[in-house]
Backbone as a printed PyTorch tensor [residue, N CA C, xyz], in Angstrom:
tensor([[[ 11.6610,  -7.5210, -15.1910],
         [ 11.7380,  -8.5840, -14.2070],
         [ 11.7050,  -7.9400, -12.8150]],

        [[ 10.5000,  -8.1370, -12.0180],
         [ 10.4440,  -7.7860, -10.8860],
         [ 11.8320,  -7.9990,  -9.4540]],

        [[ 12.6570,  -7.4980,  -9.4320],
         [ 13.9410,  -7.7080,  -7.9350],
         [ 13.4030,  -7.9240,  -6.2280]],

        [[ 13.6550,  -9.3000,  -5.9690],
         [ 13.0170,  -9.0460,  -4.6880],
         [ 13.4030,  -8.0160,  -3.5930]],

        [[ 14.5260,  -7.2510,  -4.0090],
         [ 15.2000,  -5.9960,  -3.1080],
         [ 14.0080,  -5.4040,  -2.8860]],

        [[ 12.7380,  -5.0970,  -4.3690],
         [ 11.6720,  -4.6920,  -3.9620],
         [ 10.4540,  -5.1850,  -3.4920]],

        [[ 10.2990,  -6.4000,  -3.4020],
         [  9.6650,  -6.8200,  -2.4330],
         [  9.7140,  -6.8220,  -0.9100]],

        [[ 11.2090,  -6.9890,  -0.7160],
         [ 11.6310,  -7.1340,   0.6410],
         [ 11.2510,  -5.3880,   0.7440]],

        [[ 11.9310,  -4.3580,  -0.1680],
         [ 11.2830,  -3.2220,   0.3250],
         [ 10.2080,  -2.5480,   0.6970]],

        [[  9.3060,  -3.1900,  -0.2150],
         [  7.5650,  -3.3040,   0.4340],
         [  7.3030,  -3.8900,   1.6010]],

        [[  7.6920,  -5.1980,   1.7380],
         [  7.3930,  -5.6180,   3.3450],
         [  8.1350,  -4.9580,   4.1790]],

        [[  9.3440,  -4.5680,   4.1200],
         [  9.7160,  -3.5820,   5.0820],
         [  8.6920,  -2.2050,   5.6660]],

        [[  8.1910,  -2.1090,   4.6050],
         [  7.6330,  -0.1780,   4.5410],
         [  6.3720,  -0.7500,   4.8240]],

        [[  5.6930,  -1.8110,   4.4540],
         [  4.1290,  -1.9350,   5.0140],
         [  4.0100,  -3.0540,   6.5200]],

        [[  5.4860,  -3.8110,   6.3660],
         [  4.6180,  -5.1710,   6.8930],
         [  5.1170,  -5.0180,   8.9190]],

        [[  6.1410,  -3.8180,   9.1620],
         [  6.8280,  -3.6860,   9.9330],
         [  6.2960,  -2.0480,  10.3020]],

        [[  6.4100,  -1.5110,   9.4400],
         [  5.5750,  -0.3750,  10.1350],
         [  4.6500,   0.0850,  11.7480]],

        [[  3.9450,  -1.2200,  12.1880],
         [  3.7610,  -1.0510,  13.4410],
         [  4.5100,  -1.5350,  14.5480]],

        [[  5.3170,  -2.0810,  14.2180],
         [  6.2090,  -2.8010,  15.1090],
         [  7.2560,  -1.5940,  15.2780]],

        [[  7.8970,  -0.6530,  14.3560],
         [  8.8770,   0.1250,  14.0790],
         [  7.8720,   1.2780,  15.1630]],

        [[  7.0090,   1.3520,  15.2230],
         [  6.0670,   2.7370,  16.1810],
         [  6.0700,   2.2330,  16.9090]],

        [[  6.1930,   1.2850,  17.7640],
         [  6.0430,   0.7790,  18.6400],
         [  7.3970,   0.7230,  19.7720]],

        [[  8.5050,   0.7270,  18.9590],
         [  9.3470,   0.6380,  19.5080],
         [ 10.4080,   1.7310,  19.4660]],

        [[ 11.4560,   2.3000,  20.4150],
         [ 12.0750,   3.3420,  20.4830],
         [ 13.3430,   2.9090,  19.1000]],

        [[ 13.4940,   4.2130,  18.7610],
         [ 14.9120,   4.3780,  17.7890],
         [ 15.5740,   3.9100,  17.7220]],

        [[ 16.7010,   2.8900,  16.7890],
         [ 17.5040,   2.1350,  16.6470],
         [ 18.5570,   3.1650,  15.6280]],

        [[ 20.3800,   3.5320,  16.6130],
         [ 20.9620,   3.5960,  15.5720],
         [ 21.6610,   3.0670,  14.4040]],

        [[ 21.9120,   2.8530,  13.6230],
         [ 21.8240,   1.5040,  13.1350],
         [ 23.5940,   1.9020,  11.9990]],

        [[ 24.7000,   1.5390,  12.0600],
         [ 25.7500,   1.9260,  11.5690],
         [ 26.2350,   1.2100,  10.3530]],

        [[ 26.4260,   1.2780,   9.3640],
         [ 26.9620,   0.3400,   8.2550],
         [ 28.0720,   1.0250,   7.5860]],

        [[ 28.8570,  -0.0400,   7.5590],
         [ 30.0910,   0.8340,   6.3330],
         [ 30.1150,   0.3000,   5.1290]],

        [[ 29.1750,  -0.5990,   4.7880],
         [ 28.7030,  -1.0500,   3.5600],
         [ 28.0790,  -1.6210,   3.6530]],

        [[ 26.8160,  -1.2500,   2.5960],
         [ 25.7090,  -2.5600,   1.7920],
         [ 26.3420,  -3.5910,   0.8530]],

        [[ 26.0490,  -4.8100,   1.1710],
         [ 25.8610,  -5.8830,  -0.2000],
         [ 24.3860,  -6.3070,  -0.5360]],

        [[ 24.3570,  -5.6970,  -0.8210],
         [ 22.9740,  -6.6420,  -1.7720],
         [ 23.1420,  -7.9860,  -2.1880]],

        [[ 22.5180,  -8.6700,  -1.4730],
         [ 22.2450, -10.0910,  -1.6450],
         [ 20.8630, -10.8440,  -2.1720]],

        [[ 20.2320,  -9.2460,  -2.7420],
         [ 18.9340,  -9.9170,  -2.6470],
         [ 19.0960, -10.6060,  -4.2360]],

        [[ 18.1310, -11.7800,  -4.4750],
         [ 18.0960, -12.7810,  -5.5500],
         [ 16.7910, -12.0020,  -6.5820]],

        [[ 17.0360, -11.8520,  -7.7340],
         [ 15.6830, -12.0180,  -8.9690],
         [ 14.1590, -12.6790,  -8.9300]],

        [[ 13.0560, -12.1860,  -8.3540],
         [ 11.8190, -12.8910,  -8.3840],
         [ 11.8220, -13.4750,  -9.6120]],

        [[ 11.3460, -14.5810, -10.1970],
         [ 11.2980, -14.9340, -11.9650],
         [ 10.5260, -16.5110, -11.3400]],

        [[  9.8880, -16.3950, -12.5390],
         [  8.9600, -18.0420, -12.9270],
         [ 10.6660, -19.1080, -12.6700]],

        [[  9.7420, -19.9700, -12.0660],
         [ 10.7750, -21.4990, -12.2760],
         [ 11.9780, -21.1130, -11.2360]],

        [[ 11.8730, -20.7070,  -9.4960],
         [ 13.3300, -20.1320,  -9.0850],
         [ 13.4850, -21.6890,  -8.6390]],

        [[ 14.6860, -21.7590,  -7.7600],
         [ 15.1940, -22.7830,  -7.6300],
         [ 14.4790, -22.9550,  -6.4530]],

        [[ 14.4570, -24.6240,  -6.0540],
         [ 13.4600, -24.3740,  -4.7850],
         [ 14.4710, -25.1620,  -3.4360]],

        [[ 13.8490, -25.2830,  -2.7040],
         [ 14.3420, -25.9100,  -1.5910],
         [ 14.8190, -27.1890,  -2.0060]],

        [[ 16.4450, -28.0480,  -2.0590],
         [ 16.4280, -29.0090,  -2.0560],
         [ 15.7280, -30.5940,  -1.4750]],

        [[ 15.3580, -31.3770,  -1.6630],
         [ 14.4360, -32.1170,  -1.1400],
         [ 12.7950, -31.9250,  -0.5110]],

        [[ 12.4360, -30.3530,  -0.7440],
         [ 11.2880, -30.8760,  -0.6230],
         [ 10.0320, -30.5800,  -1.7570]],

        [[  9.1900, -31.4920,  -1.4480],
         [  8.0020, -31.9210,  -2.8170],
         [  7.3350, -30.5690,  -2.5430]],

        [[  6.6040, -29.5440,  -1.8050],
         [  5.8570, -28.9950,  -2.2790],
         [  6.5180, -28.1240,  -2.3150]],

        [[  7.9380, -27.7120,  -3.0640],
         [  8.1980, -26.8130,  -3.8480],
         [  8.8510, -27.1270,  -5.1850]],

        [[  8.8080, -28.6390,  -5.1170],
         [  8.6490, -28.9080,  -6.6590],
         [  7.1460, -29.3950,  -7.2020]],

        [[  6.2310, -29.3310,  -6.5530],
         [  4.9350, -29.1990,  -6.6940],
         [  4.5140, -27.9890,  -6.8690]],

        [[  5.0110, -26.8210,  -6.4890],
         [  4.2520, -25.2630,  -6.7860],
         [  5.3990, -24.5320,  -7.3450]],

        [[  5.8840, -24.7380,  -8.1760],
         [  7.0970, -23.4750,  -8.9330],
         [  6.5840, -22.0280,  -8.6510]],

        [[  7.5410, -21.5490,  -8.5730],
         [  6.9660, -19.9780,  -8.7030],
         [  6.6080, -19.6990,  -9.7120]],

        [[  6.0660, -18.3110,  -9.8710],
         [  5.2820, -17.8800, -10.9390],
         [  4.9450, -16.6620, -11.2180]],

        [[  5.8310, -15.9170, -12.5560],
         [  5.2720, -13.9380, -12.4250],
         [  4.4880, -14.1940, -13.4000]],

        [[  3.1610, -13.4770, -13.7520],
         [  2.5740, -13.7530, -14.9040],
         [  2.3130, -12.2800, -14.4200]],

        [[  2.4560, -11.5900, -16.0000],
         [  1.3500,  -9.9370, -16.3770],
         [  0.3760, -10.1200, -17.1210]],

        [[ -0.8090, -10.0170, -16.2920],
         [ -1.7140,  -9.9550, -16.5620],
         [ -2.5450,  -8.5570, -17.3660]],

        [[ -1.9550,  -7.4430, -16.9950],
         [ -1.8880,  -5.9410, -18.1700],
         [ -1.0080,  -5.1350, -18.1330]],

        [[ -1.1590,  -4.4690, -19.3910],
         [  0.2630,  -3.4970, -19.3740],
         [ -0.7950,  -2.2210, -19.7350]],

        [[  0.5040,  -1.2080, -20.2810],
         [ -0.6460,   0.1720, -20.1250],
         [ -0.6860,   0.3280, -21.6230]],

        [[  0.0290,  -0.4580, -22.6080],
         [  0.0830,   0.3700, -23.6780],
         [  0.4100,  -1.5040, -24.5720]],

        [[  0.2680,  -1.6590, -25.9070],
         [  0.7580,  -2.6000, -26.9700],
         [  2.3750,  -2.7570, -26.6090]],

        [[  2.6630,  -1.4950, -26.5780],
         [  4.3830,  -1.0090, -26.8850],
         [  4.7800,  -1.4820, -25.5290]],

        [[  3.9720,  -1.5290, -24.6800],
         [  4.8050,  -2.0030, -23.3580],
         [  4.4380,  -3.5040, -23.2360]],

        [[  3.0690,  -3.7370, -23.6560],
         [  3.3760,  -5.4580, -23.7800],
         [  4.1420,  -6.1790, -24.7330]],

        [[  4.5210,  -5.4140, -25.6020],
         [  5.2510,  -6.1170, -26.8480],
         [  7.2810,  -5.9490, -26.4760]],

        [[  7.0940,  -5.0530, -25.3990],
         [  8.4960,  -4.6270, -24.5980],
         [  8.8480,  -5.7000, -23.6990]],

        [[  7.2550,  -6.1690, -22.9530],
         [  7.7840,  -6.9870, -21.8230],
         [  7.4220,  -8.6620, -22.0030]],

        [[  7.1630,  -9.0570, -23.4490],
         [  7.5170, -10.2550, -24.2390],
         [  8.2160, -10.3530, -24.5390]],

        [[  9.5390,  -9.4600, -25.3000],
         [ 10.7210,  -9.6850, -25.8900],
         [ 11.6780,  -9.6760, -24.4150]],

        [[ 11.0570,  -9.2640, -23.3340],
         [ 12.3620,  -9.2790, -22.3960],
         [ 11.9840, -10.7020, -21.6230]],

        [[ 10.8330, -11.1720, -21.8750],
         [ 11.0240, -12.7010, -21.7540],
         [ 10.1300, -12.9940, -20.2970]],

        [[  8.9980, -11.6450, -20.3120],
         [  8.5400, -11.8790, -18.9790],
         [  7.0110, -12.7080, -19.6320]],

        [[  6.0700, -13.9240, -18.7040],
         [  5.4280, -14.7330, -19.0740],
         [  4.0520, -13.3640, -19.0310]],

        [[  2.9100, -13.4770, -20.3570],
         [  2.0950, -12.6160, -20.1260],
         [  0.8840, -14.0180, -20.0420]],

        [[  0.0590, -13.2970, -19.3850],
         [ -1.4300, -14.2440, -19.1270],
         [ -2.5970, -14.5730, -20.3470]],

        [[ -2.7930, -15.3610, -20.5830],
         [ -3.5960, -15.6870, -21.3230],
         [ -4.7490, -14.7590, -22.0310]],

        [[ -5.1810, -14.0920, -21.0240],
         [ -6.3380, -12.7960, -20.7810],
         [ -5.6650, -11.7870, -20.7280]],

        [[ -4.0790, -11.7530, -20.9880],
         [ -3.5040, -10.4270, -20.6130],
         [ -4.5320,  -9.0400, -21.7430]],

        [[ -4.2540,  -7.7780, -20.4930],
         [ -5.0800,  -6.9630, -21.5840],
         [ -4.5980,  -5.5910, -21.1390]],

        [[ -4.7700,  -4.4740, -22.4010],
         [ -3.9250,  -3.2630, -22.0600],
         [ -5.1500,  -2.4150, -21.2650]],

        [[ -4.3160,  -1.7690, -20.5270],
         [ -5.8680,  -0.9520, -19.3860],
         [ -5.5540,   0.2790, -19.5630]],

        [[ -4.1960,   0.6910, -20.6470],
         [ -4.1780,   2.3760, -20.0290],
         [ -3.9310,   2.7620, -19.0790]],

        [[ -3.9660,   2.3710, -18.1940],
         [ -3.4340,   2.7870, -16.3190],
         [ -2.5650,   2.3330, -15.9840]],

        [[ -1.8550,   0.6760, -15.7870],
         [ -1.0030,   0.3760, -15.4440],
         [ -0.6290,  -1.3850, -15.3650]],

        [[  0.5990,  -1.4650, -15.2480],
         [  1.0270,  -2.8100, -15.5650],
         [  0.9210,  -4.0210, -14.5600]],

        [[ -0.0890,  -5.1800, -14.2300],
         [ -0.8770,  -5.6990, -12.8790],
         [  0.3870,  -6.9080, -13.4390]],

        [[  1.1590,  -7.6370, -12.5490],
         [  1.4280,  -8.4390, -12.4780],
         [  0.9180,  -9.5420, -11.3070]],

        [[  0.9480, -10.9890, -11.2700],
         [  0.1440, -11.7680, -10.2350],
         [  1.6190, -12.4660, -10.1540]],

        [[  1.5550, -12.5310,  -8.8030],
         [  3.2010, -13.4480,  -8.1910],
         [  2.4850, -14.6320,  -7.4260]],

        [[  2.6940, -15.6270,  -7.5680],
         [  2.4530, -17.5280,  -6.9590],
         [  4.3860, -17.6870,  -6.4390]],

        [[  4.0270, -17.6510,  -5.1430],
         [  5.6110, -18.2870,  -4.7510],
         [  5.1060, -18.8930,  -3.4130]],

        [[  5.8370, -19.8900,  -2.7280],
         [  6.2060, -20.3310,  -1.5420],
         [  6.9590, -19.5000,  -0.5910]],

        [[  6.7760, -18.8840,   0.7590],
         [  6.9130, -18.0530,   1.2930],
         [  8.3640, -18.0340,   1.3700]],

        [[  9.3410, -18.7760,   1.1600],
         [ 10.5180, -19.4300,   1.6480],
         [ 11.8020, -19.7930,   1.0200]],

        [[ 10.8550, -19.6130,  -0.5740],
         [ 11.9960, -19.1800,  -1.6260],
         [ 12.5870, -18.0080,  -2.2930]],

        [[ 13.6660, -17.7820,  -2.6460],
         [ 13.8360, -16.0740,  -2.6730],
         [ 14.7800, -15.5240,  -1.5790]],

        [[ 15.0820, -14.8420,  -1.4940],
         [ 15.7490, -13.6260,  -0.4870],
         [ 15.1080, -13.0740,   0.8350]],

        [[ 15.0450, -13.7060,   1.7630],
         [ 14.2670, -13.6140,   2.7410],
         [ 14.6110, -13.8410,   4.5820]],

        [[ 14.3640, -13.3440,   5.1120],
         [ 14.9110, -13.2450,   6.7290],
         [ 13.9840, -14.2570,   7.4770]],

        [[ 14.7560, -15.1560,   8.1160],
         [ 13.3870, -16.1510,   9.2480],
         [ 13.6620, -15.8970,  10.3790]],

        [[ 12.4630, -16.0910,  11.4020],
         [ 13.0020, -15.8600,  12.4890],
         [ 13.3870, -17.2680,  13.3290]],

        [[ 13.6200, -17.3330,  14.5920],
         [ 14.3500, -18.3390,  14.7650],
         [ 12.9920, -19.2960,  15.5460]],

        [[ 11.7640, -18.7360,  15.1930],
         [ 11.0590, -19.9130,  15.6860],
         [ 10.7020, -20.9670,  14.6050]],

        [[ 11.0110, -20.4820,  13.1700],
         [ 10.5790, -20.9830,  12.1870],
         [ 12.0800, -22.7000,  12.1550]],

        [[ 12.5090, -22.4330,  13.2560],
         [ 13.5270, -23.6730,  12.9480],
         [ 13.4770, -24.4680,  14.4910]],

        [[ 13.1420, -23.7710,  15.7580],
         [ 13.3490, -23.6930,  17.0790],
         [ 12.0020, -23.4750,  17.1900]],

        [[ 11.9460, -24.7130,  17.9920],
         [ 10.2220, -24.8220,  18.5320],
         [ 10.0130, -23.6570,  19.3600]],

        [[ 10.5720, -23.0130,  20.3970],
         [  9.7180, -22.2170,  20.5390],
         [ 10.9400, -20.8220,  20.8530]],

        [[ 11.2890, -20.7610,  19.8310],
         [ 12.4430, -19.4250,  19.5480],
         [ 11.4780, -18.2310,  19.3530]],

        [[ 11.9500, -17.1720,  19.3710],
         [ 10.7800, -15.8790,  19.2040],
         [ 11.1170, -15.5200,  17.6450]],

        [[  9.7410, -14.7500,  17.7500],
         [  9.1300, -14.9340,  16.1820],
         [  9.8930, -13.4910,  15.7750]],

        [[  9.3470, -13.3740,  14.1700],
         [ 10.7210, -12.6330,  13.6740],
         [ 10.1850, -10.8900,  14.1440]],

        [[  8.8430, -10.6100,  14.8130],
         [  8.5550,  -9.0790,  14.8310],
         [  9.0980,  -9.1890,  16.3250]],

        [[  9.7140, -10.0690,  17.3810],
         [ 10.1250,  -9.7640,  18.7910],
         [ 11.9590,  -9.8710,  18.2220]],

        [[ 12.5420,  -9.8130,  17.3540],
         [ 13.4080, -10.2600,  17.0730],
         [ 14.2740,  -9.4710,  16.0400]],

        [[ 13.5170,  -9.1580,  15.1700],
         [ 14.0310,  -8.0550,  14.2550],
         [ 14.7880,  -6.8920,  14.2730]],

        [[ 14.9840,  -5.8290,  15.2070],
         [ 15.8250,  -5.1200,  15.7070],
         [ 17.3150,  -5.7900,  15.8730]],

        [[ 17.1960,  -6.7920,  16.7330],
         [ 18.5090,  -7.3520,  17.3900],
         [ 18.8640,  -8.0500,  16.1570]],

        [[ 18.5130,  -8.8930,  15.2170],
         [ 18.9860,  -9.5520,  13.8950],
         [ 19.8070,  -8.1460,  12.6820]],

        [[ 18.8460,  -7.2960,  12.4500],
         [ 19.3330,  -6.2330,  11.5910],
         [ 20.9700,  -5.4040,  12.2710]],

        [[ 20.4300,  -4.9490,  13.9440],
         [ 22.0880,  -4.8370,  14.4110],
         [ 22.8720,  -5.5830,  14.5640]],

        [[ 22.7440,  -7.2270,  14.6150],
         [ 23.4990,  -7.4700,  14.1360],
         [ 24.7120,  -8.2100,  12.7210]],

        [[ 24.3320,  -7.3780,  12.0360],
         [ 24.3340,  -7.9910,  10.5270],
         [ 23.4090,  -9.1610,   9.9910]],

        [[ 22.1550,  -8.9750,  10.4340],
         [ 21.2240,  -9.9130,   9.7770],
         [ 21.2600, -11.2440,  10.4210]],

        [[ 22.1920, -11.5100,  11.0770],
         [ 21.9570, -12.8140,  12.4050],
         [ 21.6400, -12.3960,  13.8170]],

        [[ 20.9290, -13.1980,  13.8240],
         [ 20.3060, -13.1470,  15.2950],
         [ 20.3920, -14.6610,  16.1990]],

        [[ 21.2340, -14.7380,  17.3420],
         [ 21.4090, -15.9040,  17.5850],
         [ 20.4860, -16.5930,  18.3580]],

        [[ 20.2410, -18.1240,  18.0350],
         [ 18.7340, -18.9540,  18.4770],
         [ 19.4860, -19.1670,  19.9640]],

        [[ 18.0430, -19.4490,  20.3660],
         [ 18.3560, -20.0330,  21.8930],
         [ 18.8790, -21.6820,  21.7460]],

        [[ 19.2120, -21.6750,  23.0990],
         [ 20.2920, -22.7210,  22.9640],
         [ 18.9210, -24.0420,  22.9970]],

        [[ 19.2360, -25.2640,  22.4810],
         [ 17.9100, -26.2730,  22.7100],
         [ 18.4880, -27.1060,  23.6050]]])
């Protein structure tokens, strides 16, 4: 079962990368992690009240694995395989269908505040300060 800790860790390492060169050094102090991040999986829970996320469920489907023994590993652990799934010898392709908005995820404050700054002018000051960043006043 794919963890969005690693997703969020991919968009960290690819999706921020120029923004992070761009800008001078941040020290950044913690005396503890919690991990809060939630399980990617088919069927997550969606936004209360609205239709197009009970119109588009999420969705992990593996589409190949590298070996029988690893598709017959990752059926019994209950992950959905694709119709066409097929073994390639190389490696295990999964396809993810989600709504940007469900899951474990950081917004920035324009996504609520018409015209609040977006989350790459914003990101520094949210992470120092424990993951909130406060909106402008409306």
């Amino acid at each position: 079962m794919m963890k969005a800790r690693m997703l969020v860790l991919l968009s960290l390492a690819l999706g921020t990368a120029s923004v992070a060169l761009a800008q001078a050094p941040v020290q950044l102090n913690f005396s503890r992690v919690v991990d809060l991040t939630l399980p990617i999986e088919s069927n997550m829970a969606p936004i209360p009240g609205l239709k197009p996320y009970l119109d588009n469920p999420s969705r992990v489907s593996v589409i190949s694995s590298i070996t029988e023994a690893q598709r017959e590993a990752l059926r019994a652990e209950g992950m959905t395989l694709s119709n066409d799934h097929a073994v390639n010898g190389r490696s295990m392709i999964s396809v993810l269908s989600i709504l940007v908005h469900n899951g474990t995820h950081i917004d920035a404050p324009r996504h609520m505040v018409e015209k609040g700054p977006s989350v790459d002018s914003d990101a520094r000051r949210a992470v120092r300060q424990g993951g909130r960043a406060d909106q402008p006043a409306r």
